[in-house]
MMTF fields as JSON, N, C-alpha, C and O atoms, coordinates in Angstrom:
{
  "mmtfVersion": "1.0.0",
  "mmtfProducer": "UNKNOWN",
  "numBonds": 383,
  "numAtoms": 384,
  "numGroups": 96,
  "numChains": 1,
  "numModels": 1,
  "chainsPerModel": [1],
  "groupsPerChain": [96],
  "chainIdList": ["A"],
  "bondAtomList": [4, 2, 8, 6, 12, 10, 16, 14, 20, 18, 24, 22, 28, 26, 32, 30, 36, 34, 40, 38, 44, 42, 48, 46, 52, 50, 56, 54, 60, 58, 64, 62, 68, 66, 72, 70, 76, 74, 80, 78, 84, 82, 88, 86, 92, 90, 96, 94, 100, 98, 104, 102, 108, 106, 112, 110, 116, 114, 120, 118, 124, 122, 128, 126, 132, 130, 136, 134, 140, 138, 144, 142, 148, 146, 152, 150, 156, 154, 160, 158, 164, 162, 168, 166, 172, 170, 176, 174, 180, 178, 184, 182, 188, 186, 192, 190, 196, 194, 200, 198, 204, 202, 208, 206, 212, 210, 216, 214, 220, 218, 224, 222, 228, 226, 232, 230, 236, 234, 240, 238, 244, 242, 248, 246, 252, 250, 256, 254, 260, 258, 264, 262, 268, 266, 272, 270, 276, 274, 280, 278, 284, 282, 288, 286, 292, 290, 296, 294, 300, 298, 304, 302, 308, 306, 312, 310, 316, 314, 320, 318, 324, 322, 328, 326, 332, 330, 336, 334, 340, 338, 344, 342, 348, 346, 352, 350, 356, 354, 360, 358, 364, 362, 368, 366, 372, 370, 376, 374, 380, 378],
  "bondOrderList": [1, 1, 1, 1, 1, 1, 1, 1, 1, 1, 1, 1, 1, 1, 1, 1, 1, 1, 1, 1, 1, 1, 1, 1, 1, 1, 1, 1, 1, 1, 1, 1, 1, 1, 1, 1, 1, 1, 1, 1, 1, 1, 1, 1, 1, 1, 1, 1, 1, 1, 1, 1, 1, 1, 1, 1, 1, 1, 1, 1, 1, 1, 1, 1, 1, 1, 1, 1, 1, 1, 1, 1, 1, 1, 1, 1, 1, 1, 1, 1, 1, 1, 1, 1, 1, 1, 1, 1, 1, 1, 1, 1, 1, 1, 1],
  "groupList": [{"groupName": "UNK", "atomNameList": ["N", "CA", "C", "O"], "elementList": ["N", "C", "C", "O"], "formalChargeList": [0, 0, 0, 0], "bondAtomList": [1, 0, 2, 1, 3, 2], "bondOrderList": [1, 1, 2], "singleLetterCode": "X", "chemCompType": "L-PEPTIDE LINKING"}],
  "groupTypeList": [0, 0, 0, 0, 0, 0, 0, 0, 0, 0, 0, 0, 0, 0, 0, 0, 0, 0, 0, 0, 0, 0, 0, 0, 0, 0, 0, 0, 0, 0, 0, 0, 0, 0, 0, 0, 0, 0, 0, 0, 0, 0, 0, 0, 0, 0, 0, 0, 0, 0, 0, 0, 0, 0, 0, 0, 0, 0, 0, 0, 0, 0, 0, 0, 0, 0, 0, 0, 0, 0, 0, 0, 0, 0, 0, 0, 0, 0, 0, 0, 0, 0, 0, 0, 0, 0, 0, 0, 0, 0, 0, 0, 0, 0, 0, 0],
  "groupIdList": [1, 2, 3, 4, 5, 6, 7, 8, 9, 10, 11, 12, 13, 14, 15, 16, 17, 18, 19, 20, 21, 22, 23, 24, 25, 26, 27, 28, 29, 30, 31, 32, 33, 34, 35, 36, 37, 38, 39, 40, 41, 42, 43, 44, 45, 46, 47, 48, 49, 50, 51, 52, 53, 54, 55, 56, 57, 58, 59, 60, 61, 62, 63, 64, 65, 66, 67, 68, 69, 70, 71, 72, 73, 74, 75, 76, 77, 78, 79, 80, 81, 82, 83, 84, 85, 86, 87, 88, 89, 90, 91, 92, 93, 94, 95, 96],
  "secStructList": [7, 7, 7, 7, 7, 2, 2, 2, 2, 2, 2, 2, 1, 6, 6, 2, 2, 2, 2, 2, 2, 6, 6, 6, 2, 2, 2, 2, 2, 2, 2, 2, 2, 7, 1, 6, 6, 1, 7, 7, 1, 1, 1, 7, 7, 7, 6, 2, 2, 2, 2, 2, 2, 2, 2, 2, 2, 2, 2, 2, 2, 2, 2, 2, 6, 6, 7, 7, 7, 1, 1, 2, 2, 2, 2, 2, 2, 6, 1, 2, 2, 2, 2, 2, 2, 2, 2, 2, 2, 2, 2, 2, 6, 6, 6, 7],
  "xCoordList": [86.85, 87.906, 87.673, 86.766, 88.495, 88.567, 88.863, 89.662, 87.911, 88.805, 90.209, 90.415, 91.041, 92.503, 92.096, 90.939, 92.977, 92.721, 93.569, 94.499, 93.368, 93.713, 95.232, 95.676, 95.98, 97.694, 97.367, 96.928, 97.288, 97.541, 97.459, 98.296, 96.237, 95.553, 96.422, 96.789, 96.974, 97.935, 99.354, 100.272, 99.095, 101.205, 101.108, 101.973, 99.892, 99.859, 100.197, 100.784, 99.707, 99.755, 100.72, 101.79, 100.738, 101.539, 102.482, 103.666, 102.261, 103.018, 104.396, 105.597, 103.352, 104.598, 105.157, 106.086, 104.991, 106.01, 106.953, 107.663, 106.722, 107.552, 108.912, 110.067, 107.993, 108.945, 109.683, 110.749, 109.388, 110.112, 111.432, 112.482, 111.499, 112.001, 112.561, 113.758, 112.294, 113.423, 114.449, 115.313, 114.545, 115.418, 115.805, 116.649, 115.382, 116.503, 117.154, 118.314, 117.198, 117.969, 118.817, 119.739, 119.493, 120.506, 121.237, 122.291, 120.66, 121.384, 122.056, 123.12, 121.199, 122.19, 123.269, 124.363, 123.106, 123.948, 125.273, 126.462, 124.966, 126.539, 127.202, 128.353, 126.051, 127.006, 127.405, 128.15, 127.035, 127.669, 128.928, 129.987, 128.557, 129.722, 130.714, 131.588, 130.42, 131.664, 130.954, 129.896, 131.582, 131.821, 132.176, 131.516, 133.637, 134.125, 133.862, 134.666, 132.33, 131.753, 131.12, 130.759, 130.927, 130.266, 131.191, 130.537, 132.59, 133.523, 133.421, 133.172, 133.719, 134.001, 135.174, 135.63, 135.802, 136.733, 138.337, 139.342, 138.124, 139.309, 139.737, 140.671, 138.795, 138.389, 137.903, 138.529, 137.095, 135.989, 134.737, 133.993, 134.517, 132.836, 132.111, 132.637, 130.837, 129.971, 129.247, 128.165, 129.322, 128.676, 127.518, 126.672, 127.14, 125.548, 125.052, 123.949, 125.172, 124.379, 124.502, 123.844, 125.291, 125.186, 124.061, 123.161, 124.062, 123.322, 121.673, 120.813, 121.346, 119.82, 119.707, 118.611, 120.908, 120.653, 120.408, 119.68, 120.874, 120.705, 119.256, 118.42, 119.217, 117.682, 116.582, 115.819, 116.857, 115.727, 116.021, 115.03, 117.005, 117.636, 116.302, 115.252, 116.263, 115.68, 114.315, 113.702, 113.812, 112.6, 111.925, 110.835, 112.546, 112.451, 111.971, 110.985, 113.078, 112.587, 111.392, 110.477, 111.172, 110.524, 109.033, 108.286, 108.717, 107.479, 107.571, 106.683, 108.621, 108.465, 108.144, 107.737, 108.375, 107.98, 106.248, 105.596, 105.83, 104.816, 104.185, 102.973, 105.157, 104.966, 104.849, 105.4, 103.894, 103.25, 103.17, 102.553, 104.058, 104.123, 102.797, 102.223, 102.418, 101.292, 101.562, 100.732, 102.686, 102.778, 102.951, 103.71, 102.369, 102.285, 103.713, 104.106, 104.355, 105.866, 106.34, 106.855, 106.385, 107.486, 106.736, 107.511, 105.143, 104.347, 105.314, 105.717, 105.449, 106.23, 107.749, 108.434, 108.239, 109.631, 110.136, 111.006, 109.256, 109.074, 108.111, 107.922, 107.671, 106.611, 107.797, 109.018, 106.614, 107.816, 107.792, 108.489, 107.172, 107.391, 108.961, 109.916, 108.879, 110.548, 111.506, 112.607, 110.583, 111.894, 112.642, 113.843, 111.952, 111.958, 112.815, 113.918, 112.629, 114.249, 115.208, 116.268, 114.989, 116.251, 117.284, 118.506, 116.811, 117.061, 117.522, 118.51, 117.092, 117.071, 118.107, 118.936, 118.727, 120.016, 121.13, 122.213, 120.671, 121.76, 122.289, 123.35, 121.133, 121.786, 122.5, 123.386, 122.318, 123.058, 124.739, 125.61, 124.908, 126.018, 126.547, 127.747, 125.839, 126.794, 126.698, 126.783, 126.493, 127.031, 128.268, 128.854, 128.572, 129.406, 130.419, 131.522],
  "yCoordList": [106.152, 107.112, 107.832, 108.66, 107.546, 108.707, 109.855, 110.285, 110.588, 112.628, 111.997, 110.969, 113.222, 113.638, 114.023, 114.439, 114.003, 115.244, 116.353, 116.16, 117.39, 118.861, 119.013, 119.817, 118.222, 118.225, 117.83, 118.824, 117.013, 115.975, 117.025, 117.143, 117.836, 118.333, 119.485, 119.81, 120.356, 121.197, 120.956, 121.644, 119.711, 119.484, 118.963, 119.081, 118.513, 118.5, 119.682, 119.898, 120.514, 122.111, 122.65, 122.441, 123.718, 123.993, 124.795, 124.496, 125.668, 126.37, 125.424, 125.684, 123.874, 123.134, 122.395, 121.724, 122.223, 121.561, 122.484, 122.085, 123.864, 124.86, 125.275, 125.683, 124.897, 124.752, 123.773, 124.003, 122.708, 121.024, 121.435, 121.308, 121.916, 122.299, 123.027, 122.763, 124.341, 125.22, 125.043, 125.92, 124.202, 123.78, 122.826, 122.32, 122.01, 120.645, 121.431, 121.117, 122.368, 122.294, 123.028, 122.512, 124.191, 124.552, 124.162, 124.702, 123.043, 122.068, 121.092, 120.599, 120.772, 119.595, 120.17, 119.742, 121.742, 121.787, 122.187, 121.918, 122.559, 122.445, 120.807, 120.39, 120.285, 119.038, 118.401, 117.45, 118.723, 118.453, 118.842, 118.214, 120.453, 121.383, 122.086, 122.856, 121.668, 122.15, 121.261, 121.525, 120.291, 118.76, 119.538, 119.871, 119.684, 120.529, 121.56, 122.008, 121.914, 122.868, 122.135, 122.769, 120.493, 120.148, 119.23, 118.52, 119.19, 118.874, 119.663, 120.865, 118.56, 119.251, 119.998, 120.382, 120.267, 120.828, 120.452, 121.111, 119.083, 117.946, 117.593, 116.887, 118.283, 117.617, 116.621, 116.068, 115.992, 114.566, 114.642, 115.269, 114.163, 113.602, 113.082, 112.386, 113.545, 112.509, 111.859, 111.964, 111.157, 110.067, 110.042, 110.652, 109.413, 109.152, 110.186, 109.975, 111.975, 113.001, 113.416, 114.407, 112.887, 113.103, 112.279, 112.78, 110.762, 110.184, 110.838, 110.961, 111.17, 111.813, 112.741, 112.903, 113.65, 115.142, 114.921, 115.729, 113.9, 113.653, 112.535, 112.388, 111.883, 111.345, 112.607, 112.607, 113.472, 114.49, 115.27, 115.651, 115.505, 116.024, 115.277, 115.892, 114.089, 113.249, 113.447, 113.769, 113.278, 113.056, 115.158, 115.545, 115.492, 117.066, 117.404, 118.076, 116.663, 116.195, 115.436, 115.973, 114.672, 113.747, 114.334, 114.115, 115.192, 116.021, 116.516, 116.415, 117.325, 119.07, 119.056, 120.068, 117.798, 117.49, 116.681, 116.426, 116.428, 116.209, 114.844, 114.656, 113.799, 112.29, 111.917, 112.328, 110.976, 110.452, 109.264, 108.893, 108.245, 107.043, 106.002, 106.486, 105.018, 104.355, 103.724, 103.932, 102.72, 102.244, 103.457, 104.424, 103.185, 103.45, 104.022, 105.175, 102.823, 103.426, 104.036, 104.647, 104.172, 105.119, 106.457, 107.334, 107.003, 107.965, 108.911, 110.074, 107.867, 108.784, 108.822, 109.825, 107.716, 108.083, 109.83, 110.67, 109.734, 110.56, 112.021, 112.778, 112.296, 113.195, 114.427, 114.446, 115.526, 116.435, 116.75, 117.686, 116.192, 116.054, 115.242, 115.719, 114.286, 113.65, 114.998, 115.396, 115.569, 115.909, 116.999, 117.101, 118.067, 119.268, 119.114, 119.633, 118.491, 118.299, 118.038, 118.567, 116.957, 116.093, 117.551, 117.471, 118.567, 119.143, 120.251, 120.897, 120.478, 121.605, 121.189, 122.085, 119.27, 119.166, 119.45, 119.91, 119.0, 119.499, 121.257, 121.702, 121.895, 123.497, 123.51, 124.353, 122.996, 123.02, 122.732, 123.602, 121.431, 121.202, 122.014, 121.871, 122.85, 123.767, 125.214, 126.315, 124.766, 126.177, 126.17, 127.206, 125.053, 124.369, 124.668, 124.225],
  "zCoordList": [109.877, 110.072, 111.399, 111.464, 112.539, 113.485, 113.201, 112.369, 114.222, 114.289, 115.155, 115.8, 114.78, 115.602, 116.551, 116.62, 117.654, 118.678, 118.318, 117.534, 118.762, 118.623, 118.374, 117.554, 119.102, 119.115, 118.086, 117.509, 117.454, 116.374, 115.231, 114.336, 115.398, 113.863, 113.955, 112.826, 115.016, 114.399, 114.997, 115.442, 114.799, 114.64, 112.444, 111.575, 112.381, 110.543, 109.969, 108.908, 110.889, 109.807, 109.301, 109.872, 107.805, 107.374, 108.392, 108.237, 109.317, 110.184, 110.79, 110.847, 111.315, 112.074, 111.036, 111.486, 109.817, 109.259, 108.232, 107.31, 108.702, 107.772, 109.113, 108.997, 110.408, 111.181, 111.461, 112.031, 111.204, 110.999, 110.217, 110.847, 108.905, 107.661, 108.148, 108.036, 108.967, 109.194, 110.068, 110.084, 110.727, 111.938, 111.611, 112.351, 110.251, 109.77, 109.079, 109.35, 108.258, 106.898, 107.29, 106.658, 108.069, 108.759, 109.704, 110.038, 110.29, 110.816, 110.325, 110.697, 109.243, 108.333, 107.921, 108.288, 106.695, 106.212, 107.471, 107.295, 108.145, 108.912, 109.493, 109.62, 109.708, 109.48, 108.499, 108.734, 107.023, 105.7, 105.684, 105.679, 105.672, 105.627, 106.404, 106.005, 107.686, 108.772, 109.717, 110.287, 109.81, 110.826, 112.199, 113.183, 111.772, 112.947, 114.013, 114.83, 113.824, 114.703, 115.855, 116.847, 115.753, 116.276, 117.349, 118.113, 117.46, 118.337, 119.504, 119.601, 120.647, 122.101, 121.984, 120.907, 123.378, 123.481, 123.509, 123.244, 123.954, 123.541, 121.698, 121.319, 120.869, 119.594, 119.43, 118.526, 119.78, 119.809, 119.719, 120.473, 119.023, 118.567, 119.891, 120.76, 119.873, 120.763, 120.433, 121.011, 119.7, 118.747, 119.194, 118.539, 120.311, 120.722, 120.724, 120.218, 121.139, 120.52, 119.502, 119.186, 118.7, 117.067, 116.615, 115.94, 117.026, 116.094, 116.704, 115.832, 117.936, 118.521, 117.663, 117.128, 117.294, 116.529, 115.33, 114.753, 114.678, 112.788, 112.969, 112.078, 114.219, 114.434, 113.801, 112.834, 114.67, 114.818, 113.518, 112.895, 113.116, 111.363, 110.999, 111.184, 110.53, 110.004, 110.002, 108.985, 111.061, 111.75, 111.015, 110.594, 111.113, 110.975, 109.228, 108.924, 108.084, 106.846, 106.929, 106.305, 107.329, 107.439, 107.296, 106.342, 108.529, 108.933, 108.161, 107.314, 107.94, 107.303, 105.647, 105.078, 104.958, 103.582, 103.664, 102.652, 104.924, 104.389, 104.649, 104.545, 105.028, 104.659, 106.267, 107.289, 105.975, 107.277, 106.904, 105.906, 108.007, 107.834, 108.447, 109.423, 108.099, 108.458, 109.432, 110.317, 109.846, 111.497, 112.468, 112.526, 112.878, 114.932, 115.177, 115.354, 115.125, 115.127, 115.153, 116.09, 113.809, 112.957, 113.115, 113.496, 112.899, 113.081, 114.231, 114.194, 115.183, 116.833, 116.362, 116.565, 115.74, 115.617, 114.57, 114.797, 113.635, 112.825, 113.168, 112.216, 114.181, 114.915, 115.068, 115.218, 114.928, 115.699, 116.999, 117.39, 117.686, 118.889, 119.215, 119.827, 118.771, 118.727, 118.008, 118.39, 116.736, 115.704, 116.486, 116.236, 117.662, 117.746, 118.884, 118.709, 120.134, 120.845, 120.544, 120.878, 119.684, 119.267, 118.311, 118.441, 117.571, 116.756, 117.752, 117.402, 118.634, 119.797, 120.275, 120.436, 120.861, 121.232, 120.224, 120.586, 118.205, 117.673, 117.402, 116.965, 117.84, 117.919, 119.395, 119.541, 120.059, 121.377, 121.111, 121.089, 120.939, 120.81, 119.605, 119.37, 118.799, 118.567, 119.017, 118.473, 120.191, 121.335, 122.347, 122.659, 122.774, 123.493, 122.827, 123.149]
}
């Protein structure tokens, strides 16, 4: 078994995955529940920063419950290092 390095051991911690959790679950629910906040100004979707923002939605559950996947992969796809911009662009676009 290797040690982590230091990023590693406190991006596990309860602090960052209570923060994972807090920045998915108010984000989701407005895209459950009011779609429409997340339209430009023409009324149109931007599909490709929707799907980065429900990426990082994802990625944000993902951490913030706990579960750590065993490929390489998915570990980064699922990191909050991915989860926390991606989630940072879906509060954006609902500033616009």
């Amino acid at each position: 078994m290797t040690a982590k390095a230091p990023l590693a051991r406190g991006l596990l911690g309860g602090p960052s995955r209570a923060l994972s959790l807090t920045l998915a679950a108010p984000l989701s629910l407005v895209l459950l529940l009011h779609p429409f906040a997340l339209v430009n100004a023409d009324g149109h979707y931007s599909h490709g920063l929707l799907a980065l923002a429900m990426w990082g939605i994802s990625a944000g559950f993902v951490h913030g419950m706990g579960f750590e996947p065993r490929a390489q992969a998915w570990r980064w796809l699922f990191s909050p290092l991915a989860a926390w911009p991606l989630m940072g662009l879906g509060y954006s676009l609902l500033t616009v």
